[in-house]
N, C-alpha and C positions, 0 to 999 in steps of 0.2 A: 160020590166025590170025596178025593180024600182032606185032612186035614190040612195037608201044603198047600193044594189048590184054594180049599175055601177062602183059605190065610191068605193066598193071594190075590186071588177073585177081590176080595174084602179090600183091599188094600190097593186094588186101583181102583175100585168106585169111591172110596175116598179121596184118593188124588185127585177122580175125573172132578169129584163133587167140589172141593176146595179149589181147584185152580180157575181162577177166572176166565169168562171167554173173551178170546182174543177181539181187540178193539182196532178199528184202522191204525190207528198211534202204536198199536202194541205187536201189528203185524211182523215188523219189522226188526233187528235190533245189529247192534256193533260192540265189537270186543278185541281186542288182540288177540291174534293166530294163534290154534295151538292151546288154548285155552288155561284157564286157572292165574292167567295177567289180570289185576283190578284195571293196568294205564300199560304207559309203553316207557323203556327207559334205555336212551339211546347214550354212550361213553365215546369219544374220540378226541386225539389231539387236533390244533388246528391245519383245514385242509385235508382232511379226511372225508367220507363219505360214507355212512353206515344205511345197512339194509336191514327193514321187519316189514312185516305181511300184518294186514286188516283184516278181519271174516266180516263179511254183512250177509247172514241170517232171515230168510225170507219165512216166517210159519205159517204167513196166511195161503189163501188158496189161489190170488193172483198173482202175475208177477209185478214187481216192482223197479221203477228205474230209480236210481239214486243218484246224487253226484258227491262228491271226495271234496274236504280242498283242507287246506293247514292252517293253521296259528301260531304267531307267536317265532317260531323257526321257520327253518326254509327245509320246505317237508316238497318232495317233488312225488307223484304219483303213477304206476305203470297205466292208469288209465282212470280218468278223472268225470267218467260218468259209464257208470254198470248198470247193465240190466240183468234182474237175480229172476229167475223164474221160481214157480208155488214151490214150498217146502225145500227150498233148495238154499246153500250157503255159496257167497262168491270168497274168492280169493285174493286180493290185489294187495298187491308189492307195494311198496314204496320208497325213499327214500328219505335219508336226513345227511344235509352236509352244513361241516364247519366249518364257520369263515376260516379263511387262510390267517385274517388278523385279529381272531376272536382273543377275549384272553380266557385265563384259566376260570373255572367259576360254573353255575348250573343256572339255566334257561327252562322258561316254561313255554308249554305248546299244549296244541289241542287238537284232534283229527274230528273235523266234522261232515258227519252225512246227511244228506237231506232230501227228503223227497218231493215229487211236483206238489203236494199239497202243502207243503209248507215244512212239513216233520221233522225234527232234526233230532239225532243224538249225536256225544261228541264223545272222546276220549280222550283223557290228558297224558301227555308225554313229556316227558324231562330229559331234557338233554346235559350233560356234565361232560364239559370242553377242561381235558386235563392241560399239563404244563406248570413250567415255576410260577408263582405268584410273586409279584412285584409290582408294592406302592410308592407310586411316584406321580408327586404334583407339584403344576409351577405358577405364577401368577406374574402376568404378562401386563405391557401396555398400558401401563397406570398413568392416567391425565384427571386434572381436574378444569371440570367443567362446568359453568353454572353456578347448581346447588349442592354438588354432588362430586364424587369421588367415581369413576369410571374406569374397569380393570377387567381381563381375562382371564378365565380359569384352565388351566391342559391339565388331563388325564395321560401323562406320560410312561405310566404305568399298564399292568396287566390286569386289573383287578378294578371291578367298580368302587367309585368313592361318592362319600359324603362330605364335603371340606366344611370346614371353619373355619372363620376371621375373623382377624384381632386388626384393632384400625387406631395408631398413635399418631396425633399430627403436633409440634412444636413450633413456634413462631418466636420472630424474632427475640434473640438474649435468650432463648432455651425454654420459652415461655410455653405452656403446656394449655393446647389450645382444647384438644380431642385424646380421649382415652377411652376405647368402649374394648372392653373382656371379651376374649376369643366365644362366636354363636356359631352355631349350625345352623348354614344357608339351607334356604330349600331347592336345593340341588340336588340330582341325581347323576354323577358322569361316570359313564363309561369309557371303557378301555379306550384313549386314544379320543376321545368326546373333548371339545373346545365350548365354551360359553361366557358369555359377555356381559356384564351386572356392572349396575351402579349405586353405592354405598351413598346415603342421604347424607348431605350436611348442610342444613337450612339456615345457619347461625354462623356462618363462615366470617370472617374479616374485611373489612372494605380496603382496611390499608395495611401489610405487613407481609411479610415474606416470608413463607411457612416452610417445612420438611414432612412429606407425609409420609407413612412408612405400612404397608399393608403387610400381616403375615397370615398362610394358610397351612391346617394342619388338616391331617386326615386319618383315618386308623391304618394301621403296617407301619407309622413311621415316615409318613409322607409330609412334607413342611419345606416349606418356600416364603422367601420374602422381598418385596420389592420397594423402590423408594423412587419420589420423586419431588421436585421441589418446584414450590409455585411463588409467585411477587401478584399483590393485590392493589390493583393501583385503582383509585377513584375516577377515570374517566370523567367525568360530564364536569366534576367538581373542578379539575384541572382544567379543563375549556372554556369556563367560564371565567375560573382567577385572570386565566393567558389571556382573555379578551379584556379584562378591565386592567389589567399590567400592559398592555398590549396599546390600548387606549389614551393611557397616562404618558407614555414613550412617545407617540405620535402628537400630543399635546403637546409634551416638552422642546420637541423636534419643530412644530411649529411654530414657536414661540420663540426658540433661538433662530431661525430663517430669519422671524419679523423682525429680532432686532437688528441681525445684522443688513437685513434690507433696510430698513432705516439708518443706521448709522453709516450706510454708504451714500443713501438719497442727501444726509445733512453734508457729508463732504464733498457731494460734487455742488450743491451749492452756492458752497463758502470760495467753490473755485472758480464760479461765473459771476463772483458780485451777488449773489442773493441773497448773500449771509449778513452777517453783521461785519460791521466797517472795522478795520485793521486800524493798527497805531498810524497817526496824520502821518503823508512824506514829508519828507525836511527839503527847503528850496534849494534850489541848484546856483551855484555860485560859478558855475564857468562863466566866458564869455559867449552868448552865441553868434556862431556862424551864420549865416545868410549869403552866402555865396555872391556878392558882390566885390569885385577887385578893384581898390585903389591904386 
């Protein structure tokens, strides 16, 4: 035997000896087509539809069914359960499509396969949705409510944001009720993403008439500001005053009826005799009549 041989003889009983033997779990495995891909990395603008190929790799000695499905993106499959026979690799297609209204920016994903036992390996994919980028946000619908300060966020933009907000409120004469320093919400929005939050204000005013003023900023230069103005009125406090103002008026009202019902009862009275006697008549000094003719 010569020395090349031995050299290689020698050199796959070392392989055979170092590589482990194949496990149910280890039967199987997945990779991107084509080999020497660690993941998959999918580029389009939006409404586009891009194609790449899967290998699932059967080394054991039976065959195996698997099934496909995606993560993360909208990964569509030419066929979403394969059967790979012993030592044999499948093929299958797939696709990846961009929303029509995605904005620009990079998405993660994952191609998972799995067998009836349960086994699964995955591969990650990146998707990067080209286009201009543009940050743009607005803050909508500001009411106060309650305890609280209640407003909308839009991602009117292309680009995922992070906002933050600055929240000034002033009360009557200019009077500086609320001043809290621009924070970062714990929000996430995306492109074209709406969401609805309410800003605490537990120490509000019972009575005065305020301007609130909410501003949001966001990184690219995104910055929106809104105002609204509220009047704080004491309810219960007013219903009660009205009722005892209210009580007083109804007193007074009655009380002017009784008198004038009495000082009518004394003058009709005075005009049947029942009052007190008038200054005496003075006698009559005619002659009287008696209807007798001499």
């Amino acid at each position: 035997m010569s020395s090349a041989v031995r050299v290689l003889a020698l050199s796959l009983l070392l392989l055979s000896t170092a590589a482990p033997t194949a496990t149910a779990t280890e039967a199987w495995s997945v990779a991107p087509s084509g080999g020497g891909r660690p993941s998959f990395y999918a580029e389009g603008a939006p409404g586009t539809v891009l194609e790449d190929t899967v290998s699932v790799t059967n080394r054991g000695g039976a065959p195996v069914t698997v099934r496909l499905h995606g993560t993360g993106v909208p990964i569509a499959f030419a066929e979403s359960r394969v059967r790979v026979p012993a030592r044999t690799r499948a093929e299958v297609p797939f696709t990846v499509t961009v929303g029509a209204g995605a904005g620009p920016g990079d998405r993660s994903g994952e191609i998972v396969v799995r067998d009836p036992a349960g086994h699964s390996a995955a591969v990650p994919l990146r998707l990067r949705v080209t286009g201009p980028e543009l940050s743009a946000l607005t803050v909508e619908n500001v009411t106060v409510r309650g305890d609280g300060i209640a407003y909308e966020l839009v991602n009117r933009g292309t680009t995922p944001l992070t906002p933050r907000l600055a929240v000034r409120v002033d009360g009557a004469l200019g009077r500086r009720l609320l001043d809290r320093a621009p924070r970062t919400l714990p929000v996430d929005l995306p492109p074209g993403g709406r969401t609805r939050l309410t800003e605490p204000w537990p120490d509000r005013p019972a009575l005065d008439a305020v301007d609130v003023r909410l501003t949001v900023t966001a990184s690219g230069g995104a910055r929106d500001t809104a105002k609204v103005s509220a009047r704080f009125v004491p309810w219960g406090g007013l219903a009660g005053l009205a009722g005892v103002v209210g009580g007083a008026v109804a007193a007074v009202g009655v009380f002017v009826a009784v008198r004038r019902r009495r000082g009518r009862s004394k003058a009709y009275e005075e005009a049947e005799g029942g009052g007190s006697p008038g200054p005496p008549e003075r006698p009559c000094t005619q002659p009287e009549l008696t209807g007798v003719r001499t």
